[in-house]
N, CA, C and O atoms as CSV, one atom per row, in Angstrom:
chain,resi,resn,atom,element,x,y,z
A,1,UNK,N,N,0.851,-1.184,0.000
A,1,UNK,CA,C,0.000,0.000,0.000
A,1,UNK,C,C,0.890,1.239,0.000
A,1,UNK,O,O,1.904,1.184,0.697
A,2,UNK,N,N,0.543,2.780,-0.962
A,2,UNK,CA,C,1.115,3.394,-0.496
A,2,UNK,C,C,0.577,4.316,-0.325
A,2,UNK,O,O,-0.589,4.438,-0.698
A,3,UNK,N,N,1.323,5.406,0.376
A,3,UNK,CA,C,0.188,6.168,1.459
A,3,UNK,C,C,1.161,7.532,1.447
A,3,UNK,O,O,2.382,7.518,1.602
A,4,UNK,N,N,0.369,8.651,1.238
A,4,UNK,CA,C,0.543,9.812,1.680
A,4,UNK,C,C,0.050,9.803,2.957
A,4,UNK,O,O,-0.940,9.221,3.401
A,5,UNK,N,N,1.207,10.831,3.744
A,5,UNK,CA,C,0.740,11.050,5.207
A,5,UNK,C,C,1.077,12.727,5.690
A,5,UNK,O,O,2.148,13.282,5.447
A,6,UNK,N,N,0.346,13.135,6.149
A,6,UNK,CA,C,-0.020,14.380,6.686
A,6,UNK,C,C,-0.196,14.394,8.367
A,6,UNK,O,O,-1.209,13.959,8.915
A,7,UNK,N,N,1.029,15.002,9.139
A,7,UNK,CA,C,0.776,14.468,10.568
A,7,UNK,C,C,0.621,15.801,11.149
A,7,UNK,O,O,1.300,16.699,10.650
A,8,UNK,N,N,-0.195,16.090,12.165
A,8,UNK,CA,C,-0.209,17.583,13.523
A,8,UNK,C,C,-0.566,18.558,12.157
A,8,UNK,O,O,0.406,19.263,11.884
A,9,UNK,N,N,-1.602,18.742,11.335
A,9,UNK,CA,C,-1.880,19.715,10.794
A,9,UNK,C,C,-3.027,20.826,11.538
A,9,UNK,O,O,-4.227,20.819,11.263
A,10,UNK,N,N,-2.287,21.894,12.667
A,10,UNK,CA,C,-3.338,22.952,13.045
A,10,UNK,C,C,-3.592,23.311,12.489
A,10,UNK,O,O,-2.945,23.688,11.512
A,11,UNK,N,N,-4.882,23.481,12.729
A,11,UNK,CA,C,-6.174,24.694,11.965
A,11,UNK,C,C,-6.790,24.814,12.824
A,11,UNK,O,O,-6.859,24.196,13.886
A,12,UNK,N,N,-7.648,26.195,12.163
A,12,UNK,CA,C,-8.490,26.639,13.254
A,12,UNK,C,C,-10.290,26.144,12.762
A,12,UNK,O,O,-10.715,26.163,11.607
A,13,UNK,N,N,-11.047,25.754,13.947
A,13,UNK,CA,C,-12.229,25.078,13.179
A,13,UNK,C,C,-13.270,25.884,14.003
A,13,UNK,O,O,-12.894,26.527,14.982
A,14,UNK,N,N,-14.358,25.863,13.685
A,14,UNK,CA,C,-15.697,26.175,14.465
A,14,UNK,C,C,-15.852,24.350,14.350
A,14,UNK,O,O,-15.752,23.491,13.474
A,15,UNK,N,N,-16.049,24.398,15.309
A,15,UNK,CA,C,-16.404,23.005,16.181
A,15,UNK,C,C,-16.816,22.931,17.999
A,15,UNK,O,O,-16.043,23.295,18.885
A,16,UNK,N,N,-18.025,22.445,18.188
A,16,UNK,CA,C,-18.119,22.034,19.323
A,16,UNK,C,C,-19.785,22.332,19.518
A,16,UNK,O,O,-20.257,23.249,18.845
A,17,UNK,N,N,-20.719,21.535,20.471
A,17,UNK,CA,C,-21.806,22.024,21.440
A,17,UNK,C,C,-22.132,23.223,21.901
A,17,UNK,O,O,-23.043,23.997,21.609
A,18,UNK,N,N,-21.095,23.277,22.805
A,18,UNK,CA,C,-21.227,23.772,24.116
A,18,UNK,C,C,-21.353,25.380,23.366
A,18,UNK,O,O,-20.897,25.682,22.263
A,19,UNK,N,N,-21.924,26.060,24.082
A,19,UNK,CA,C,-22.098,27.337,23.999
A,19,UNK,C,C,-20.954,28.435,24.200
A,19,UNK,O,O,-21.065,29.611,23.854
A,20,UNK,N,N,-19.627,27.756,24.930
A,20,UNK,CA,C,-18.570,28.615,25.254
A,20,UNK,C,C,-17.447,28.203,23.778
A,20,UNK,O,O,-16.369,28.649,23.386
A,21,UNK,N,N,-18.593,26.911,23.197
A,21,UNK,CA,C,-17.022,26.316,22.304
A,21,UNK,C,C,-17.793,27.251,20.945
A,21,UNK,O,O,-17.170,27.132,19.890
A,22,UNK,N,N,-19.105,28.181,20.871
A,22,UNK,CA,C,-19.512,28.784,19.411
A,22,UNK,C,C,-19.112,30.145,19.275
A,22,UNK,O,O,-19.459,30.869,18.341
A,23,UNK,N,N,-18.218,30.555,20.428
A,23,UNK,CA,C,-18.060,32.096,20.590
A,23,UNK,C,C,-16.502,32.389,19.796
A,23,UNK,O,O,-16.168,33.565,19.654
A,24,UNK,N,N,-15.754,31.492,19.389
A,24,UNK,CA,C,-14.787,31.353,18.898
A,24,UNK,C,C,-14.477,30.066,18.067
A,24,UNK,O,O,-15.320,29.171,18.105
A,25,UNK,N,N,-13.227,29.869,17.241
A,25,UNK,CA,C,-12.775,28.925,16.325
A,25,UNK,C,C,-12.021,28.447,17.506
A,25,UNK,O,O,-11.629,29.142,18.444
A,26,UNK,N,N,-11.853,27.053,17.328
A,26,UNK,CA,C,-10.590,26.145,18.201
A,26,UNK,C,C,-9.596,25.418,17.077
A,26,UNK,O,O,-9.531,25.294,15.854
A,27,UNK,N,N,-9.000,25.092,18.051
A,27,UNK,CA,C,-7.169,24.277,17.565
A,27,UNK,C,C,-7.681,23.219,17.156
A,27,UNK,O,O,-8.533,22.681,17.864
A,28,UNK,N,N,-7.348,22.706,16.058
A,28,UNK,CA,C,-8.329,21.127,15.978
A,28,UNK,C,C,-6.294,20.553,15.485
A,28,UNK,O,O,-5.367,21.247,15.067
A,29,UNK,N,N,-6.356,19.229,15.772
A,29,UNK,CA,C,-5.103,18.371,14.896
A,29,UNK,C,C,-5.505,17.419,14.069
A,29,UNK,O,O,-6.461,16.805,14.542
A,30,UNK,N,N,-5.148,17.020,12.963
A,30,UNK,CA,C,-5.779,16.665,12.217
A,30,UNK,C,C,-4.048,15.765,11.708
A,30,UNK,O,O,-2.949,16.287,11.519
A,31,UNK,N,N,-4.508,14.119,11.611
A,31,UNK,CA,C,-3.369,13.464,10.905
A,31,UNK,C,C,-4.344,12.783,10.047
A,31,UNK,O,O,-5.480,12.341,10.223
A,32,UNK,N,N,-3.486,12.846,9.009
A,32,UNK,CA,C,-4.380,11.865,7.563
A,32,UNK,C,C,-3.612,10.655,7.047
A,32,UNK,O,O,-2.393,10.643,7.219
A,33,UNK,N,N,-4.267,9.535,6.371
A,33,UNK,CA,C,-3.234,8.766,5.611
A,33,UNK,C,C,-4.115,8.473,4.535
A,33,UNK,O,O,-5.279,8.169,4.795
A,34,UNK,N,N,-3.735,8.523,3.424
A,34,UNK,CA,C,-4.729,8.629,2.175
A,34,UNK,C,C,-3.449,7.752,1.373
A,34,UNK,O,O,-2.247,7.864,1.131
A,35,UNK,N,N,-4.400,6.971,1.188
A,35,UNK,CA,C,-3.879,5.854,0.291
A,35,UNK,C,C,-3.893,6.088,-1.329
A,35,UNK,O,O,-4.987,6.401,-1.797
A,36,UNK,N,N,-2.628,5.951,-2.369
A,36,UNK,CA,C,-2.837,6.619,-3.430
A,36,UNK,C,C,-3.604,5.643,-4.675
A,36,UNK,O,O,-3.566,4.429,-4.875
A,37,UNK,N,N,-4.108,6.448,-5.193
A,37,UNK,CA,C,-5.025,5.146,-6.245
A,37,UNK,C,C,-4.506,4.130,-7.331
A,37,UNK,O,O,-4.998,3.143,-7.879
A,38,UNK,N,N,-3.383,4.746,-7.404
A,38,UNK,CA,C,-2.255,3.928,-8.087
A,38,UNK,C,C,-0.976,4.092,-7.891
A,38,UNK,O,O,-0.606,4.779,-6.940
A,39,UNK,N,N,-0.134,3.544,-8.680
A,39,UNK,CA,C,1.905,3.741,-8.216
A,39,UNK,C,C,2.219,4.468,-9.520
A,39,UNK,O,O,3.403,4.624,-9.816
A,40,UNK,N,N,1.453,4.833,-10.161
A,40,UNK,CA,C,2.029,5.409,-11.505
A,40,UNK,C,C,3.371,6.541,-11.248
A,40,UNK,O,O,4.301,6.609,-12.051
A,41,UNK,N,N,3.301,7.290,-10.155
A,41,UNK,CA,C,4.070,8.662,-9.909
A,41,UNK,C,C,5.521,7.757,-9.205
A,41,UNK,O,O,6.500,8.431,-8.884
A,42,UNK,N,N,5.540,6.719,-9.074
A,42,UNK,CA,C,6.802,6.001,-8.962
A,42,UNK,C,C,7.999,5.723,-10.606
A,42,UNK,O,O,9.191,5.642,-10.899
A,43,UNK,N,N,7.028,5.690,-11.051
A,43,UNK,CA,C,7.547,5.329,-12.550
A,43,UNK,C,C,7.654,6.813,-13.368
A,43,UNK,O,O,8.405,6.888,-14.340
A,44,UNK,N,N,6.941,7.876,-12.968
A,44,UNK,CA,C,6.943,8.934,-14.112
A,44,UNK,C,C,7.545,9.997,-12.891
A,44,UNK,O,O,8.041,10.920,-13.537
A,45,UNK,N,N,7.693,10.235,-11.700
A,45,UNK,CA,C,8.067,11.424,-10.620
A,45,UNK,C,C,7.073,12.926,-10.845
A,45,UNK,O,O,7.393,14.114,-10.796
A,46,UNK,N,N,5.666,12.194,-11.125
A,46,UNK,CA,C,5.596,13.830,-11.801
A,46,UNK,C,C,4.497,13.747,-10.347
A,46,UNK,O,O,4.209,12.730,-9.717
A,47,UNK,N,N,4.009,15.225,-10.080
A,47,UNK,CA,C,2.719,15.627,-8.983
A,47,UNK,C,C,1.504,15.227,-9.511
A,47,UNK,O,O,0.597,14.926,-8.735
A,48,UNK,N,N,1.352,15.179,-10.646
A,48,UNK,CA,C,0.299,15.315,-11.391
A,48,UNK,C,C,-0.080,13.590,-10.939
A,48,UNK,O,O,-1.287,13.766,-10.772
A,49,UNK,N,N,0.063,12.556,-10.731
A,49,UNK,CA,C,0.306,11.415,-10.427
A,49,UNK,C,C,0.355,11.032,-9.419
A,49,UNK,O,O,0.717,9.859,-9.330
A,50,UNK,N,N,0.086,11.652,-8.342
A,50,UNK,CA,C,-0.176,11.200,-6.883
A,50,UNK,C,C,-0.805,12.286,-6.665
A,50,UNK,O,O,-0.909,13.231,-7.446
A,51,UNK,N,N,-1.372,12.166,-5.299
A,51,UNK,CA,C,-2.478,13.015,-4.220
A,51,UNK,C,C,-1.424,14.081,-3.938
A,51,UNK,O,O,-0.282,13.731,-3.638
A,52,UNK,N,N,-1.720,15.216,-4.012
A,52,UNK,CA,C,-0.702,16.548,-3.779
A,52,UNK,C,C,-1.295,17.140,-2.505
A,52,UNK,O,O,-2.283,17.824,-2.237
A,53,UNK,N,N,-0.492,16.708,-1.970
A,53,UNK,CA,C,-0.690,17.249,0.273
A,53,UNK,C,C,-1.067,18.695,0.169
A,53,UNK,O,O,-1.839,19.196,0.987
A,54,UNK,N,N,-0.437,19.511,-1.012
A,54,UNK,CA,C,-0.503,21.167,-0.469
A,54,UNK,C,C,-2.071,21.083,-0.821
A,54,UNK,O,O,-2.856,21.324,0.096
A,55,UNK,N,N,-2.540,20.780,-2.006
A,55,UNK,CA,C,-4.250,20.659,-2.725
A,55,UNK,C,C,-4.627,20.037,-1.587
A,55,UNK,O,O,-5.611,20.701,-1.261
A,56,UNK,N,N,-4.462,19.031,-0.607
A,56,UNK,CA,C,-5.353,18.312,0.069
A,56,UNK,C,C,-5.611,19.079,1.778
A,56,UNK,O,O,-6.521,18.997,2.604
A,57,UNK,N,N,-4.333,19.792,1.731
A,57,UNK,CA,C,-4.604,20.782,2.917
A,57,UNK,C,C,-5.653,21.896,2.625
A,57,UNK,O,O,-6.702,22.024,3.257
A,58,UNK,N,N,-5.172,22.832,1.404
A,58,UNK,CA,C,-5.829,23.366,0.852
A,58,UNK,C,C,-7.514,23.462,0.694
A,58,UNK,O,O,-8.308,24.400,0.771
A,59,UNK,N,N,-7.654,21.968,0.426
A,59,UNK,CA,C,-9.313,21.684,0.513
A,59,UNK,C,C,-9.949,21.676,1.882
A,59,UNK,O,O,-11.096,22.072,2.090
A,60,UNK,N,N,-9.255,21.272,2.663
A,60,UNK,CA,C,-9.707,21.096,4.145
A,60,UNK,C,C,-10.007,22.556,4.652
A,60,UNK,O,O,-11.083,22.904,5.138
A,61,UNK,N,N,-8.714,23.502,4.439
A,61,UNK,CA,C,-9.143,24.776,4.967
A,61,UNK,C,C,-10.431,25.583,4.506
A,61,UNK,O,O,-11.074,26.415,5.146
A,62,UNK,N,N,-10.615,25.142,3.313
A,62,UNK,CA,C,-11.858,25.427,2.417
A,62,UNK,C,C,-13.045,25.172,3.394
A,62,UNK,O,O,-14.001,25.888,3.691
A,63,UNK,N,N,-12.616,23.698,3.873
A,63,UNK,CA,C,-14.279,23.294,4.377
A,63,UNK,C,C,-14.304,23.954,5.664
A,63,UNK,O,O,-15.340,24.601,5.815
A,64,UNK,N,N,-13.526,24.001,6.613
A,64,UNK,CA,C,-13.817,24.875,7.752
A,64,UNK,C,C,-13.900,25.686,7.360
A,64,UNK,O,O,-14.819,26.268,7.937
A,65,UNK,N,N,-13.183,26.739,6.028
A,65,UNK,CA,C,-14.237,27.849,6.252
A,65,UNK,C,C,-15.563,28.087,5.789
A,65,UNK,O,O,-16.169,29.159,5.816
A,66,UNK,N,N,-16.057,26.703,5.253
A,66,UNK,CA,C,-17.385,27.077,4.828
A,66,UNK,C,C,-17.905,26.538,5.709
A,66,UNK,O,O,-19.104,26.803,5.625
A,67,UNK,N,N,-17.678,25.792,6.700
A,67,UNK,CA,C,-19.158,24.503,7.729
A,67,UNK,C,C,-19.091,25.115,8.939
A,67,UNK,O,O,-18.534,26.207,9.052
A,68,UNK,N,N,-19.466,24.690,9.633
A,68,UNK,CA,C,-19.184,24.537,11.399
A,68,UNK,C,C,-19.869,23.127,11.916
A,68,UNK,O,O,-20.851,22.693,11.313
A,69,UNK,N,N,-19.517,22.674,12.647
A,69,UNK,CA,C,-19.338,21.226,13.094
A,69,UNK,C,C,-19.582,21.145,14.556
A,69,UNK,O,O,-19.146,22.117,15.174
A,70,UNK,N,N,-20.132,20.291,15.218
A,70,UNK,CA,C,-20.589,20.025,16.044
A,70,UNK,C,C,-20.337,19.312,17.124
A,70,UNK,O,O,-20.399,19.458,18.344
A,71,UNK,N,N,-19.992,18.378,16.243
A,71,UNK,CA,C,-18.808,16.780,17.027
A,71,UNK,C,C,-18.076,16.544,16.409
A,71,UNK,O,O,-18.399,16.320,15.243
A,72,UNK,N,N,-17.003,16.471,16.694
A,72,UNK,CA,C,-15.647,16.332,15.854
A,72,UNK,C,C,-15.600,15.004,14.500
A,72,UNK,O,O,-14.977,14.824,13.454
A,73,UNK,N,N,-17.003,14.068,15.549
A,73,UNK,CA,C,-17.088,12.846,14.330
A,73,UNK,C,C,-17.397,13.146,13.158
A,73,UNK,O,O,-16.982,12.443,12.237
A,74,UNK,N,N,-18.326,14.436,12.877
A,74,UNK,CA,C,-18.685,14.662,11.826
A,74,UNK,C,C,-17.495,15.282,11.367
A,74,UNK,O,O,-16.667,14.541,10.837
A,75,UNK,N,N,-17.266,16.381,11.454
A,75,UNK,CA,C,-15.641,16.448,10.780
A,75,UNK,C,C,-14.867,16.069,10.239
A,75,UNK,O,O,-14.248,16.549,9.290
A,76,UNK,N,N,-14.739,14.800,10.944
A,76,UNK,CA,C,-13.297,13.318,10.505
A,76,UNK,C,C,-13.941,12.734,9.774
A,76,UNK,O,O,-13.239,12.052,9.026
A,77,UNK,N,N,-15.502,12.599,9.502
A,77,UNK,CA,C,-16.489,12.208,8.288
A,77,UNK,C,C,-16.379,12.731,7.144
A,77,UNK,O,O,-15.923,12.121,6.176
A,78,UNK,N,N,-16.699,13.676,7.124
A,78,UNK,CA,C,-16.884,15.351,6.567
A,78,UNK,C,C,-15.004,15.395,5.654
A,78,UNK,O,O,-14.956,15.158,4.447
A,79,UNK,N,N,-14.063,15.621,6.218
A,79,UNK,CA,C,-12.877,15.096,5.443
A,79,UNK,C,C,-12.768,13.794,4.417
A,79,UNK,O,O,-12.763,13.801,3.186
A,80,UNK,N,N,-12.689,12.752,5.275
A,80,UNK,CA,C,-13.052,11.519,4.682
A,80,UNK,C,C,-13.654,11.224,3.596
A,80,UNK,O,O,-13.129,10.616,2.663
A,81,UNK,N,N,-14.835,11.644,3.632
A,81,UNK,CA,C,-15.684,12.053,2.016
A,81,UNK,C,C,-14.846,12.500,1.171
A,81,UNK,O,O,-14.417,11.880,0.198
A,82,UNK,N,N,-14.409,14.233,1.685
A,82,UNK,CA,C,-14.158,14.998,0.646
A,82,UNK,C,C,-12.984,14.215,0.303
A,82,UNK,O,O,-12.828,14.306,-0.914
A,83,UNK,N,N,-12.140,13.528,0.802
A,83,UNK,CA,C,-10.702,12.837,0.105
A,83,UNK,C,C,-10.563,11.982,-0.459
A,83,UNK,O,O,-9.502,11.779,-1.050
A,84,UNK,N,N,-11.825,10.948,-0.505
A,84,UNK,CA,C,-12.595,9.709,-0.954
A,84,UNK,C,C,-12.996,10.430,-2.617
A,84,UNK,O,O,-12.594,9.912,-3.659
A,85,UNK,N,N,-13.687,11.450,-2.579
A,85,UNK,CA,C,-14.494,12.443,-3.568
A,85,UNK,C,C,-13.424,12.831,-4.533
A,85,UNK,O,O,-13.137,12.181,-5.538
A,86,UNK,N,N,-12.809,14.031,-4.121
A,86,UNK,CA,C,-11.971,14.509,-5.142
A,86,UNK,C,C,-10.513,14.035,-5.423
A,86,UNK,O,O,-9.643,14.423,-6.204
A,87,UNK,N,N,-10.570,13.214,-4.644
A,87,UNK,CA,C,-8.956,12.880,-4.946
A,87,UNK,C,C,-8.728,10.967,-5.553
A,87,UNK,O,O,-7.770,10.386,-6.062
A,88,UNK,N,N,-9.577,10.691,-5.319
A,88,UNK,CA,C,-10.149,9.020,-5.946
A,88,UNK,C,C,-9.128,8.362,-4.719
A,88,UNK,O,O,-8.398,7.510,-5.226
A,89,UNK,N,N,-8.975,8.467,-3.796
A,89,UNK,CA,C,-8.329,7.399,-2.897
A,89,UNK,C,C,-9.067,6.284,-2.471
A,89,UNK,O,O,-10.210,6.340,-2.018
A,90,UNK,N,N,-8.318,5.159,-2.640
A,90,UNK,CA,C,-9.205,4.241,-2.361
A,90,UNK,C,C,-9.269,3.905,-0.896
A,90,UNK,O,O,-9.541,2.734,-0.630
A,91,UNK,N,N,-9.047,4.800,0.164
A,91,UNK,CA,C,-8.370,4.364,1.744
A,91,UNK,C,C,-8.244,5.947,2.251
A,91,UNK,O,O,-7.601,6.813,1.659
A,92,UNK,N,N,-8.904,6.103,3.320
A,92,UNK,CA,C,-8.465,7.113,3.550
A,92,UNK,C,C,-8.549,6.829,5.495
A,92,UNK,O,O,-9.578,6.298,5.915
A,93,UNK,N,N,-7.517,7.188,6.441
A,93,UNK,CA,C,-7.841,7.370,7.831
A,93,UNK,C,C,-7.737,8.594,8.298
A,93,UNK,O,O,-6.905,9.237,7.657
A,94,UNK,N,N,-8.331,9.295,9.311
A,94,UNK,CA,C,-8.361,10.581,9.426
A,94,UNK,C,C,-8.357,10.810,10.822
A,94,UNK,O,O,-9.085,9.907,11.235
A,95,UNK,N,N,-7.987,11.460,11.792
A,95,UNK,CA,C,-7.714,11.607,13.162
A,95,UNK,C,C,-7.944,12.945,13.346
A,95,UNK,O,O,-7.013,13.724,13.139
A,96,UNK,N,N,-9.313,13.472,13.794
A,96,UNK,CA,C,-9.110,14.980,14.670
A,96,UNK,C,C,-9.760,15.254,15.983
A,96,UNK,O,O,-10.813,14.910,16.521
A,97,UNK,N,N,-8.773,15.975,16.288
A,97,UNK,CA,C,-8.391,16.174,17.875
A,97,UNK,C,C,-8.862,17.778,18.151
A,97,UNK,O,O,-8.553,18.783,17.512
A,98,UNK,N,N,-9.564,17.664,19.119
A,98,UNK,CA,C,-9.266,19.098,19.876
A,98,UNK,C,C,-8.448,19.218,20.659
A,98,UNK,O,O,-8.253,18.347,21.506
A,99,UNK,N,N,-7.809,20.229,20.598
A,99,UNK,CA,C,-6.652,20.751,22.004
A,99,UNK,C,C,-6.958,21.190,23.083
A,99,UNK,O,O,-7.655,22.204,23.032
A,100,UNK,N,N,-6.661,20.754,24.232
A,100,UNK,CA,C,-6.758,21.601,25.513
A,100,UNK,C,C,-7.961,22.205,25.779
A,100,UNK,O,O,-8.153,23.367,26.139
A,101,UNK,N,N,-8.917,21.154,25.533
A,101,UNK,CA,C,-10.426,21.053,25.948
A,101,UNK,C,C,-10.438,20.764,27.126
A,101,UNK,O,O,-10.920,21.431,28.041
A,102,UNK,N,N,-9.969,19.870,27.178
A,102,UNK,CA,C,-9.566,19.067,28.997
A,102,UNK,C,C,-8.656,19.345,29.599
A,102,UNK,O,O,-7.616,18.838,29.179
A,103,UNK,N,N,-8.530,20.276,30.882
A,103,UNK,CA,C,-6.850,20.444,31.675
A,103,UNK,C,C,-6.109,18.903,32.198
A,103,UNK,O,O,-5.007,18.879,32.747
A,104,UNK,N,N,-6.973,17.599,31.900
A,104,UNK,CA,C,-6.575,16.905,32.386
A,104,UNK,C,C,-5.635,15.645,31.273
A,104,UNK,O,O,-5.017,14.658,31.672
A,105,UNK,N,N,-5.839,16.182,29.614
A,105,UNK,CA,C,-6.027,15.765,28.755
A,105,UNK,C,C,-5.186,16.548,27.970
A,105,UNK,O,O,-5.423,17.753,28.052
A,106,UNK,N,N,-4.065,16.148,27.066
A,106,UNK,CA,C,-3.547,16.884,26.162
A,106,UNK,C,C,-4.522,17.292,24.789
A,106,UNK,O,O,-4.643,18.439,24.357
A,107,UNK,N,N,-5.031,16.349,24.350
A,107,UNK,CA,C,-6.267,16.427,23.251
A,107,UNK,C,C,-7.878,15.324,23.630
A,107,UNK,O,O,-8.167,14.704,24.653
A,108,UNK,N,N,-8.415,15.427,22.689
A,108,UNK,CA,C,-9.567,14.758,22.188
A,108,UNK,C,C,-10.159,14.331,21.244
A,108,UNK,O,O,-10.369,15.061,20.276
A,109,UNK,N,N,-10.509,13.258,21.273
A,109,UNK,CA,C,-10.583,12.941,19.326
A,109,UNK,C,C,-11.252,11.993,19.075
A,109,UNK,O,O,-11.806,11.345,19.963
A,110,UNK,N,N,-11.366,11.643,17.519
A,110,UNK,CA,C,-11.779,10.720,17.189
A,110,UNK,C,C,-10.624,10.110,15.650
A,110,UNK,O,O,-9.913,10.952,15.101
A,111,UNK,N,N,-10.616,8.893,15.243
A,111,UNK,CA,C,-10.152,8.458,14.000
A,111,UNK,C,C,-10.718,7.057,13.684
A,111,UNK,O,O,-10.799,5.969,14.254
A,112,UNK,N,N,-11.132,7.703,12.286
A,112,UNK,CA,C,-11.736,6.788,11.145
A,112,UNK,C,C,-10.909,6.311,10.497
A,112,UNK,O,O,-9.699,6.526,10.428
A,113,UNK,N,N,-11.835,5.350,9.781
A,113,UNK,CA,C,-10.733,4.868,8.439
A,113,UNK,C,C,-12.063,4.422,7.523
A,113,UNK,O,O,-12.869,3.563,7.880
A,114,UNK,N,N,-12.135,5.211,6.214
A,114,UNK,CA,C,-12.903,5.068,5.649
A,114,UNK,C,C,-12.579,4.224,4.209
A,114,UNK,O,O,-11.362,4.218,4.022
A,115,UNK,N,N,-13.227,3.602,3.276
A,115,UNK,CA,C,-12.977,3.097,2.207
A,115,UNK,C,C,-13.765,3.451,0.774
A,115,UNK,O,O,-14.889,2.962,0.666
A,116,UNK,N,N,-13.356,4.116,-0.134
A,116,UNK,CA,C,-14.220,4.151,-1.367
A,116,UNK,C,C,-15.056,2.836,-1.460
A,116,UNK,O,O,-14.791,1.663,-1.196
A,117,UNK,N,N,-16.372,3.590,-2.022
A,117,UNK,CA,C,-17.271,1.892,-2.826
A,117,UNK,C,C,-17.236,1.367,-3.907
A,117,UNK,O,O,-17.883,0.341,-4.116
């Protein structure tokens, strides 16, 4: 398998319930592993031929700034799709975390692992 990986990507998200978490954007972390749909970019070295991390960050910042989110599950959903969608991966796992929600807790999170159909 081979796999692009994207690890500790901060951003800032509207995410959360609680009424103290809608008055501001939070720290979310976000690690990805997106599996590529083929090996072709082994044989030719070109970008054009694998999943391009800067486009795939790129899209993400897009969606926080268009959504707001609720539970982080939807989020790590909500990615998942979109990387499944525009990028044809056949594998995608996704991990996001809030920061320093909990003083007792470095983060909080959830991670999927989703599969094209």
């Amino acid at each position: 398998m081979n796999t692009v990986s994207i690890r500790e990507l901060r951003l800032n998200a509207w995410i959360g319930l609680y009424r103290h978490e809608k008055i501001a954007p939070q720290t979310i972390a976000i690690d990805l592993e997106i599996d590529l749909p083929e090996d072709k970019v082994f044989r030719t070295g070109k970008v054009a031929d694998t999943i391009d991390y800067g486009v795939v960050v790129r899209r993400i910042k897009e969606l926080l700034a268009e959504e707001r989110f609720g539970l982080v599950e939807n989020l790590a959903e909500r990615i998942a799709s979109l990387i499944l969608a525009d990028f044809r991966s056949p594998r995608v796992k996704v991990s996001v975390a809030k920061l320093g929600v909990l003083p007792e807790a470095k983060y909080v999170g959830v991670v999927i692992e989703r599969r094209s159909a």
